[in-house]
C-alpha positions as protocol buffer text, in pm:
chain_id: "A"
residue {
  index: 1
  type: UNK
  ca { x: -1909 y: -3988 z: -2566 }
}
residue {
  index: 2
  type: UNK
  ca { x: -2104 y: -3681 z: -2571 }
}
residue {
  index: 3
  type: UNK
  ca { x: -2339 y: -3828 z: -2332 }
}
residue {
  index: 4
  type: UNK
  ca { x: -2000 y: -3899 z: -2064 }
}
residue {
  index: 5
  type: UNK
  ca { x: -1926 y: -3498 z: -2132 }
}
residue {
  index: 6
  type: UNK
  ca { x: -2240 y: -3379 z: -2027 }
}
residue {
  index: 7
  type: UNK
  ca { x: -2240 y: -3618 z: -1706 }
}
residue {
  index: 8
  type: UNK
  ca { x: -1886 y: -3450 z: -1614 }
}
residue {
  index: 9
  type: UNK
  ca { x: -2004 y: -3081 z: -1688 }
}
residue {
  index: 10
  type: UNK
  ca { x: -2313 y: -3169 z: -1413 }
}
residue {
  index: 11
  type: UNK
  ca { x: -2068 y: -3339 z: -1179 }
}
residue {
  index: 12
  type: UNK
  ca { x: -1842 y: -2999 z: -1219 }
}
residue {
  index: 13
  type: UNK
  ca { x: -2113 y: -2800 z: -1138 }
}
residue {
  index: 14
  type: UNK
  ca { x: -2277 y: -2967 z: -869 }
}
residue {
  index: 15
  type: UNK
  ca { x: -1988 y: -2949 z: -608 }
}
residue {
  index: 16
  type: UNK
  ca { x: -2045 y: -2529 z: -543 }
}
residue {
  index: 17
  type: UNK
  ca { x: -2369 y: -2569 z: -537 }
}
residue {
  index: 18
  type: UNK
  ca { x: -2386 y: -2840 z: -224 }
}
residue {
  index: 19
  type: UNK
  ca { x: -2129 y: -2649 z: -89 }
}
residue {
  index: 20
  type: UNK
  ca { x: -2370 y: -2348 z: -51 }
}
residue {
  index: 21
  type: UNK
  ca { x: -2625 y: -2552 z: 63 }
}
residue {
  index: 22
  type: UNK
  ca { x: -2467 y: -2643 z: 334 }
}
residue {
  index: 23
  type: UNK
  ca { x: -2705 y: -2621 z: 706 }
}
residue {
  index: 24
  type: UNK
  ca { x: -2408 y: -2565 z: 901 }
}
residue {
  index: 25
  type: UNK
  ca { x: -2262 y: -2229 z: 831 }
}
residue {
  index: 26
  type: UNK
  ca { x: -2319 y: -1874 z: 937 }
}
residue {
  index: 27
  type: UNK
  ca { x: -2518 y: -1665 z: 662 }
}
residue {
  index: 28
  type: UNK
  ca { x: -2492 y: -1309 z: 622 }
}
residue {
  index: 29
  type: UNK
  ca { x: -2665 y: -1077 z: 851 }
}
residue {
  index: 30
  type: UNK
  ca { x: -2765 y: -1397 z: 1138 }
}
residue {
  index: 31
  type: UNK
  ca { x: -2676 y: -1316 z: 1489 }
}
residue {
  index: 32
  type: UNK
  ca { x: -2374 y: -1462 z: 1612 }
}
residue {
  index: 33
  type: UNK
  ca { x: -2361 y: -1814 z: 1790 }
}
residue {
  index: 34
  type: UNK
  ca { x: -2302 y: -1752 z: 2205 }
}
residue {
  index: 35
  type: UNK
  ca { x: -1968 y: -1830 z: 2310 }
}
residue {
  index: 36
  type: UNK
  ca { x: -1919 y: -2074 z: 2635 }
}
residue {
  index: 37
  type: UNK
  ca { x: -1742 y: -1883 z: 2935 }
}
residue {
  index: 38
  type: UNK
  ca { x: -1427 y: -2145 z: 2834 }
}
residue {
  index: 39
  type: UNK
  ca { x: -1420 y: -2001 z: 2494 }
}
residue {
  index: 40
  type: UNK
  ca { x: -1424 y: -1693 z: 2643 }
}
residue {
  index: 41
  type: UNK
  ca { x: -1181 y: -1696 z: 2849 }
}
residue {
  index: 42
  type: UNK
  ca { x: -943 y: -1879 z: 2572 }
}
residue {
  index: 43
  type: UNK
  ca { x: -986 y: -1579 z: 2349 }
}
residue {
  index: 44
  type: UNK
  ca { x: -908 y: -1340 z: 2652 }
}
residue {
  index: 45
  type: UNK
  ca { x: -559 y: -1584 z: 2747 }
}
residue {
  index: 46
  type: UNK
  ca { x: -509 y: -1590 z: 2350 }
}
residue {
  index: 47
  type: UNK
  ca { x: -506 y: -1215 z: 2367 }
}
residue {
  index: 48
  type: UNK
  ca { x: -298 y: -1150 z: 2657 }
}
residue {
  index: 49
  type: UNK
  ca { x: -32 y: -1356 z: 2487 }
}
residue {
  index: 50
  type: UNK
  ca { x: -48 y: -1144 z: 2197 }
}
residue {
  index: 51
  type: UNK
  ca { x: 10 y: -885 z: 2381 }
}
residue {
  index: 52
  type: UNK
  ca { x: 293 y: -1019 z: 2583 }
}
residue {
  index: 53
  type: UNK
  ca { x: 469 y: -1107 z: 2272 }
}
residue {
  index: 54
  type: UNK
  ca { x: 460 y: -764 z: 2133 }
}
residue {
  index: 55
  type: UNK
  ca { x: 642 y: -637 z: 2421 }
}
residue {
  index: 56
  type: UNK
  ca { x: 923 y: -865 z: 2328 }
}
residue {
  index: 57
  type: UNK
  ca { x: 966 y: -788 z: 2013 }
}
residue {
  index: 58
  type: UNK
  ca { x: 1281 y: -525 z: 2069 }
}
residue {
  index: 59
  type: UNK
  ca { x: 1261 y: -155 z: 1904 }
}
residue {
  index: 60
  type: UNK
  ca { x: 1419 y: -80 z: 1607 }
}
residue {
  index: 61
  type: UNK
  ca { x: 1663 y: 199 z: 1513 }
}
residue {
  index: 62
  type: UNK
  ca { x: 1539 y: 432 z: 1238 }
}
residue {
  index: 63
  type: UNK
  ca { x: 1703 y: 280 z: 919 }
}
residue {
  index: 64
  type: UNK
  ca { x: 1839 y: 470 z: 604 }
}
residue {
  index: 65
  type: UNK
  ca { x: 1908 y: 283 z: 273 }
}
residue {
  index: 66
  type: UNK
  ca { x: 2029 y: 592 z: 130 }
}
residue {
  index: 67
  type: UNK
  ca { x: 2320 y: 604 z: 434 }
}
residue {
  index: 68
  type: UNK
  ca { x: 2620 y: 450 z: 267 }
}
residue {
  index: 69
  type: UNK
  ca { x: 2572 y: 648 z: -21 }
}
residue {
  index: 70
  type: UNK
  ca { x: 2568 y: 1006 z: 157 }
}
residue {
  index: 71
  type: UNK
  ca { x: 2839 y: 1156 z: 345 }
}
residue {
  index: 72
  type: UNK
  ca { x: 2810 y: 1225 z: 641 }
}
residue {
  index: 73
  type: UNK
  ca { x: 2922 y: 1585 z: 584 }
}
residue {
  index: 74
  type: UNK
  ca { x: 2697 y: 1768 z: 393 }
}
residue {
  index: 75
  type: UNK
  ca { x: 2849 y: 2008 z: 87 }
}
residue {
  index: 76
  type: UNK
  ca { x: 2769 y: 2346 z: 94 }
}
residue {
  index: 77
  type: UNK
  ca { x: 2449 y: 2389 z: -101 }
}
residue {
  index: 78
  type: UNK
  ca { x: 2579 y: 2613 z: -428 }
}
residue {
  index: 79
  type: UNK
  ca { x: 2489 y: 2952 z: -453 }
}
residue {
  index: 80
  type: UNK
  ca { x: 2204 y: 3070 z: -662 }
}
residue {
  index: 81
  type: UNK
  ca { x: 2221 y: 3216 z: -985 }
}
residue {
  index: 82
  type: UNK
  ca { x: 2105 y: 3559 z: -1074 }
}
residue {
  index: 83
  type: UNK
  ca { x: 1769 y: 3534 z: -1229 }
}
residue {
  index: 84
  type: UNK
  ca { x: 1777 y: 3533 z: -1582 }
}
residue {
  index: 85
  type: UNK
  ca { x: 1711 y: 3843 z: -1807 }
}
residue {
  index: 86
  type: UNK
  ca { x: 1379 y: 3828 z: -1959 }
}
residue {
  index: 87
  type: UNK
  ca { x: 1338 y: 3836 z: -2356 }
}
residue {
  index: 88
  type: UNK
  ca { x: 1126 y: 4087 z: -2383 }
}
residue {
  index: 89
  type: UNK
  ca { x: 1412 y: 4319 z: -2227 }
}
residue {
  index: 90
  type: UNK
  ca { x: 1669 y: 4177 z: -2511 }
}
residue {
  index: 91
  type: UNK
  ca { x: 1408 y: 4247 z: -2764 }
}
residue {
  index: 92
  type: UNK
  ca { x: 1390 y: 4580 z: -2691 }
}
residue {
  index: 93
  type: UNK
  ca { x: 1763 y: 4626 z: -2655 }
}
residue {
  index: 94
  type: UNK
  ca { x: 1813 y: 4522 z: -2998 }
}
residue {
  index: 95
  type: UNK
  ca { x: 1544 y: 4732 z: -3153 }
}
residue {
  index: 96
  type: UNK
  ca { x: 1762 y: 5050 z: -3003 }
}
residue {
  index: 97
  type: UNK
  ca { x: 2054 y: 4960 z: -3129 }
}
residue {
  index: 98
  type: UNK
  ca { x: 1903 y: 4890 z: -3508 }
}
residue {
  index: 99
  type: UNK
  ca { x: 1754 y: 5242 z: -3467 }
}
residue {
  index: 100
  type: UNK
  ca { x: 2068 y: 5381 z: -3361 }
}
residue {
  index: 101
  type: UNK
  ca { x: 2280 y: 5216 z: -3639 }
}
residue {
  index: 102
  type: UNK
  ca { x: 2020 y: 5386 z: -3894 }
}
């Protein structure tokens, strides 16, 4: 039994390794394989398609998802508020009028 495990662990790890041995594919950093002039001229027709199918495609209007939700009158934006007094002013009112009380 153990020996049919170890068999199946080899047979598992076998497969990626023919598979990078394989003669047939491109490896990093070779110079690309010369293209025939009908390949050539396939991937310049393949292109021109492309192309000509992109002009079909018709344009589209600007969208907004937020549209139904806003008006389409905008409300007045409301008017600011006076800035806020800052503590240190308050502070020092108070300590006049506890000297004044006295």
């Amino acid at each position: 039994m153990r020996m049919i495990g170890i068999v199946a662990v080899l047979a598992l790890l076998a497969g990626p390794v023919w598979a990078q041995q394989q003669q047939n594919m491109q490896k990093y950093g070779d110079p690309d394989k010369a293209k025939t002039p009908a390949e050539i001229a396939a991937e310049k027709e393949a292109e021109r398609a492309y192309q000509r199918s992109l002009g079909n495609i018709p344009e589209q209007k600007g969208s907004d998802p937020w549209g139904t939700v806003r008006s389409d009158s905008a409300a007045p934006k409301p008017a600011a508020k006076a800035p806020a007094k800052p503590k240190a002013a308050k502070a020092e009112a108070a300590k006049t009028d506890a000297a004044a009380k006295q």
